[in-house]
C-alpha positions as MATLAB code, in Angstrom:
seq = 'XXXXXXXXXXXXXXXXXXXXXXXXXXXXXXXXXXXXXXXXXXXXXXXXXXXXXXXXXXXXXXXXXXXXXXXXXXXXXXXXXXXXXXXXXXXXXXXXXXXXXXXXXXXXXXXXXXXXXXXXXXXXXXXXXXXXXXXXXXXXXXXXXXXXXXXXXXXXXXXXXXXXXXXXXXXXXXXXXXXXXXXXXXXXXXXXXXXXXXXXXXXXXXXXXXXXXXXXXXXXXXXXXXXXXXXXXXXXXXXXXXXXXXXXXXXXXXXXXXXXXXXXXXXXXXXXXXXXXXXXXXXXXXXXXXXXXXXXXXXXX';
ca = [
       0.000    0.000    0.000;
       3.130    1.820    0.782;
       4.518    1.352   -2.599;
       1.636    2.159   -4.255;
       0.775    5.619   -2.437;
       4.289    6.472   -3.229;
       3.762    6.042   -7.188;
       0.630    7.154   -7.328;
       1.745   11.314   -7.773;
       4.413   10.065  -10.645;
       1.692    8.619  -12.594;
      -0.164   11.287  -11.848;
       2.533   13.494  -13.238;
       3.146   11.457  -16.487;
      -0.625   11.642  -17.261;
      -0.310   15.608  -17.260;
       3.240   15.310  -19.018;
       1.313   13.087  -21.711;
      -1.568   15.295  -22.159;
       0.811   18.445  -22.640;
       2.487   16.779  -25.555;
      -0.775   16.312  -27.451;
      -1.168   19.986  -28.313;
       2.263   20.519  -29.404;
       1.921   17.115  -31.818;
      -1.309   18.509  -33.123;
       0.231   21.803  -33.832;
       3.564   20.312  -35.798;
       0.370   17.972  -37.338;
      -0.916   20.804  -38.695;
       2.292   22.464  -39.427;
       3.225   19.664  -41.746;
       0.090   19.609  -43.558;
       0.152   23.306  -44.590;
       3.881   22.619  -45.503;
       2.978   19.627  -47.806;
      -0.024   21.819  -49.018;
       2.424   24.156  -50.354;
       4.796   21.933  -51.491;
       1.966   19.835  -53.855;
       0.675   23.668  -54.891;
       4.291   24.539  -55.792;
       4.836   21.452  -57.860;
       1.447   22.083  -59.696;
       2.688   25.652  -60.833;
       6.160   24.292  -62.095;
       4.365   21.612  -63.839;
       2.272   24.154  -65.880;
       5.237   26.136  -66.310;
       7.554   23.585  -67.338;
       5.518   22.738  -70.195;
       5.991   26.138  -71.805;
       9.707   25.613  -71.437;
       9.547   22.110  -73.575;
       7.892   24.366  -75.798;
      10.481   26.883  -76.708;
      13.262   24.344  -76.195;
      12.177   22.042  -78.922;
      11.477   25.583  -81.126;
      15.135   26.198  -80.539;
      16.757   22.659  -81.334;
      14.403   22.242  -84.964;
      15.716   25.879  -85.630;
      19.412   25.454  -84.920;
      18.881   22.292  -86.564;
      18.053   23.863  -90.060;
      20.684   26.689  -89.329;
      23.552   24.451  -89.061;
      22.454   22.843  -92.570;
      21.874   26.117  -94.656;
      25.514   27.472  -92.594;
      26.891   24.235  -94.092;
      25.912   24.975  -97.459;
      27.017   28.258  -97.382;
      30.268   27.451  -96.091;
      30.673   25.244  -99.011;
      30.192   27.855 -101.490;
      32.590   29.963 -100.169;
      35.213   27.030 -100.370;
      34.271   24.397 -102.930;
      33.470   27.269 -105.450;
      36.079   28.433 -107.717;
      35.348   31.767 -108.562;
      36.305   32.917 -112.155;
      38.742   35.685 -112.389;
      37.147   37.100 -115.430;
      33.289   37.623 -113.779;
      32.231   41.303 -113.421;
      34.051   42.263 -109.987;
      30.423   44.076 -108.649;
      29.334   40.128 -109.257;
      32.339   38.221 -107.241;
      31.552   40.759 -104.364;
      27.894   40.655 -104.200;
      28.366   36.823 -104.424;
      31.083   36.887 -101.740;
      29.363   39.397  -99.457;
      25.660   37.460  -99.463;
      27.245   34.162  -98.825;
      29.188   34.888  -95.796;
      26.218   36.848  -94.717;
      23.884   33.483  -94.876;
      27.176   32.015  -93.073;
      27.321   34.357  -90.165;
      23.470   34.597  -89.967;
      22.969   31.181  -89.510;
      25.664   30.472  -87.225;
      24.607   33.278  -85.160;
      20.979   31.541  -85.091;
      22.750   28.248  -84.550;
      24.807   29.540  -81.673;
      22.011   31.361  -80.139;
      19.425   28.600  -79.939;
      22.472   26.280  -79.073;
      23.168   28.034  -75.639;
      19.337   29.181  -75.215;
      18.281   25.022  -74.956;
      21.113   24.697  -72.598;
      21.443   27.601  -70.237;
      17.403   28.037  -69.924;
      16.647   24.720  -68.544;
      19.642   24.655  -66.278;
      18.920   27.973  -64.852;
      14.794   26.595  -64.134;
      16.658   23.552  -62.671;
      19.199   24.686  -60.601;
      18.196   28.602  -60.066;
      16.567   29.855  -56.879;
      12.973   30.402  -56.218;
      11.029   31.796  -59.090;
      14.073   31.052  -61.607;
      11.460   29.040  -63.641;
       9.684   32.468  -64.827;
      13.089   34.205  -65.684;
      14.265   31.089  -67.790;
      10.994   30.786  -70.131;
      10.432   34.705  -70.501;
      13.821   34.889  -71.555;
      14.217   32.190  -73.860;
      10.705   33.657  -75.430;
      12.336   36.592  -75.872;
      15.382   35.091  -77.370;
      13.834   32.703  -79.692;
      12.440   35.586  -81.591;
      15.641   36.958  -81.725;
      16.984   33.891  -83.077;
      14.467   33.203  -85.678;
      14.824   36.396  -87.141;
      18.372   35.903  -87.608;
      17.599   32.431  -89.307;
      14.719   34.290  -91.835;
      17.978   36.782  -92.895;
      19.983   34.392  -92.822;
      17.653   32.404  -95.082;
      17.098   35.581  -97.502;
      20.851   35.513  -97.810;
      21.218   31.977  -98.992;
      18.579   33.026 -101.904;
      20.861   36.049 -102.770;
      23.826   33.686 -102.879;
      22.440   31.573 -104.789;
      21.008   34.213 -107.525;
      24.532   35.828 -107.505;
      26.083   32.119 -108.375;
      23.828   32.098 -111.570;
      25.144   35.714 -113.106;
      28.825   34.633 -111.626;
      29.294   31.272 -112.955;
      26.500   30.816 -116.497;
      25.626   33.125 -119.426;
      23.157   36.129 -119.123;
      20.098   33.632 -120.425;
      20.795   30.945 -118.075;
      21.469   33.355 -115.469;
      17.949   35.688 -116.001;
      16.321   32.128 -115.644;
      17.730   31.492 -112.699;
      17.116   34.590 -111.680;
      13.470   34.675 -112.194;
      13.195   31.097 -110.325;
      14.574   32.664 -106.830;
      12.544   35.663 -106.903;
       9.330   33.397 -107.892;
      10.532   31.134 -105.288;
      10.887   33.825 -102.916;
       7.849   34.926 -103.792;
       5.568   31.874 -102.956;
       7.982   31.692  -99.702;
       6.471   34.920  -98.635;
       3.177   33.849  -99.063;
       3.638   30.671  -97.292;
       4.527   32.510  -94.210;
       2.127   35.283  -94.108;
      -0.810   32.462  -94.917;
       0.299   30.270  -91.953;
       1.339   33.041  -89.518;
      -2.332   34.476  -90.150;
      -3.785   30.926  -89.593;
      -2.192   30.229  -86.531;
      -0.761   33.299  -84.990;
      -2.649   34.733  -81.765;
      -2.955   38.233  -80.537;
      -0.802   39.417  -77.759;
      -4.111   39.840  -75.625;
      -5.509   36.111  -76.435;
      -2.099   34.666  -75.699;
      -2.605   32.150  -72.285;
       0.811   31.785  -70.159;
       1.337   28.947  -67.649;
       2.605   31.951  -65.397;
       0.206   33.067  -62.029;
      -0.024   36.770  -62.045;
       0.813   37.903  -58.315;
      -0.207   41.305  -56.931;
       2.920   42.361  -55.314;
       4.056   45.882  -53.498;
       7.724   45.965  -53.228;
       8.084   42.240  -53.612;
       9.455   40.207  -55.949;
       6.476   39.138  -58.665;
       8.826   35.975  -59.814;
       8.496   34.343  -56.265;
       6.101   31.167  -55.997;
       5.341   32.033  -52.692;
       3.695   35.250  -53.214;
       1.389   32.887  -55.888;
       0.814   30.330  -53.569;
       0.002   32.295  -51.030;
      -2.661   34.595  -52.828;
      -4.191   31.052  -54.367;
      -4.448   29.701  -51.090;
      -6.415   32.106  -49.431;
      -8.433   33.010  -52.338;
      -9.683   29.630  -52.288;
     -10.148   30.463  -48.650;
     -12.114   33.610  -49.235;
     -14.169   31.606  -51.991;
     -15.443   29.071  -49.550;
     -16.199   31.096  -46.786;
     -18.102   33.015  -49.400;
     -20.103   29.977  -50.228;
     -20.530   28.773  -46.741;
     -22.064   31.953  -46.092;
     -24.361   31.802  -48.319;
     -25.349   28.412  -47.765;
     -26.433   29.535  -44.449;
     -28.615   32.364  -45.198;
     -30.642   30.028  -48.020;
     -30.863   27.741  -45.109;
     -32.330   29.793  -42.433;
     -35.851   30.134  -42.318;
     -37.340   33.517  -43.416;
     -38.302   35.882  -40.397;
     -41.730   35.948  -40.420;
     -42.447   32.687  -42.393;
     -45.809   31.098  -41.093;
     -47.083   34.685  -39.666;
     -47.603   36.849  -42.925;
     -44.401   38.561  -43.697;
     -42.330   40.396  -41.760;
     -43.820   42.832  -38.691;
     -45.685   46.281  -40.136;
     -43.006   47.989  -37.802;
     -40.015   45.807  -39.558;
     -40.809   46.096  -42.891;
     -37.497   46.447  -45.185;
     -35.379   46.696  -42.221;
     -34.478   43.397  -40.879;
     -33.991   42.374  -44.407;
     -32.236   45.214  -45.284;
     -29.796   44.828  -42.167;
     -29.372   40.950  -42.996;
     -28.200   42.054  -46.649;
     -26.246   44.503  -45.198;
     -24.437   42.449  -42.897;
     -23.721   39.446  -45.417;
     -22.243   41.937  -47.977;
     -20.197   43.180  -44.828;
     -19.197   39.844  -43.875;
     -17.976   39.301  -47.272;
     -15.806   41.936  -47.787;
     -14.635   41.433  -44.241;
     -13.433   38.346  -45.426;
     -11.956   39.251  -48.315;
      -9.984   42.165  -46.489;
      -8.690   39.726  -44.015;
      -7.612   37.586  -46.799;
      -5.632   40.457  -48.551;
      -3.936   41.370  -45.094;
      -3.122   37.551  -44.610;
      -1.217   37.536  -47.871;
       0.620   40.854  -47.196;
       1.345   39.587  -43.550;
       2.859   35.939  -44.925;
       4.797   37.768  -47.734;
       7.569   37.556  -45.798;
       7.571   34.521  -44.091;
       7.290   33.221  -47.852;
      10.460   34.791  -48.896;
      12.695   33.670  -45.627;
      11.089   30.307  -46.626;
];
């Protein structure tokens, strides 16, 4: 009985010791869960993202691709062509000057699309939060560049090749040729303006896989300002809905009795509007201040 008196405050003791450690295991419970809610969200937003950055990659390796063959051919007809001595010189250096133009322009595209389909997904890899956004607007910037350079490059190639007519054949065989490129050219042009006018959207229709964040003084590229916003506007959304679940679910004041009291007519309804339009912008406000307030505990994160 001894014994048993003399235990009974350390059990005592290790019941309250027990029942302090639930709150702290519900609160790291909880802590987790948010964490791994933001983690999934975060994944989600990459995903999207990521797919605009297969995009432009494969744009860059099928145009470096065809750059590195017309720069090939070019090359070769500055090297495997012998150029007669006796051609008009204005001919041997319009020739000369349009087909190291193709050359360089090509090269230039094949260099640029080269480095742009290496650097850009490293840096989405490997960069810091929000690197993802700066790699795919850049490389969409970029790739314009870049296919510009092959188009110039490509009107080159047609130059040097009308120039090889009048250098290397008689003035017949060489108008001929002549009128072949420029027809060529010609249905080229129309090509491209026909399928850039099928396919080609308007700035304002375009759809990016990128979250708009509103952001004072903080950086726009961070996925924590987007998660954050998403979160609680989903929060805002379905205390909204709750909300009004509950006042179609309440009975009417007055039902059964004829309306509403002579005295009350207009104004309990009136206040109940009133205060459910309150309570939603309330909520909305405190779902604004939540995301300014978390801002920075997003960016330390």
């Amino acid at each position: 009985n001894r014994a048993h008196t003399s235990n009974a405050p350390a059990a005592r003791r290790l019941r309250r010791g027990r029942g302090g450690e639930r709150p702290r295991l519900s609160a790291a419970m909880l802590y987790a869960d948010k964490r791994a809610l933001e983690t999934n969200l975060k994944v989600s937003l990459l995903q999207i993202r990521e797919k605009e950055l297969n995009f432009y990659t494969q744009n860059c390796l099928a145009v470096g691709t065809q750059s590195a063959l017309l720069a090939g051919f070019a090359y070769a007809g500055l090297t495997q062509v012998s150029v007669p001595p006796e051609a008009p010189y204005v001919v041997r250096l319009l020739y000369l000057l349009f087909t190291t133009a193709a050359m360089s322009c090509e090269l230039i595209a094949v260099l640029n699309t080269t480095l742009l389909s290496m650097l850009g997904p490293g840096l989405a890899l490997r960069g810091p939060d929000g690197s993802m956004h700066q790699a795919v607007d850049g490389m969409m910037l970029e790739y314009r560049r870049a296919f510009f350079t092959f188009a110039l490059g490509l009107l080159a190639f047609h130059m040097s090749a009308l120039m090889f007519g009048w250098l290397m054949f008689r003035p017949l065989v060489a108008s001929s040729m002549t009128v072949c490129i420029l027809v060529a050219l010609r249905v080229l042009w129309r090509y491209v303006v026909r399928i850039f006018a099928k396919f080609q959207l308007p700035k304002d229709m375009v759809v990016s896989g990128r979250f708009a964040a509103e952001t004072d003084g903080v950086d726009p590229n961070g996925d924590g300002v987007v998660m954050s916003g998403l979160i609680h506007e989903q929060q805002a959304m379905a205390a909204a809905a709750g909300l009004g679940r509950a006042g179609h679910g309440a009975p009417p004041v007055g039902a059964g009795h004829g309306g509403p009291p002579a005295g009350h007519a207009g104004g309990s309804y009136g206040a109940g509007s009133s205060s459910t339009a309150a309570v939603n912008t309330l909520t909305s406000a405190e779902a604004s201040a939540q995301i300014a307030a978390k801002q920075s505990w997003f960016k330390f994160m």
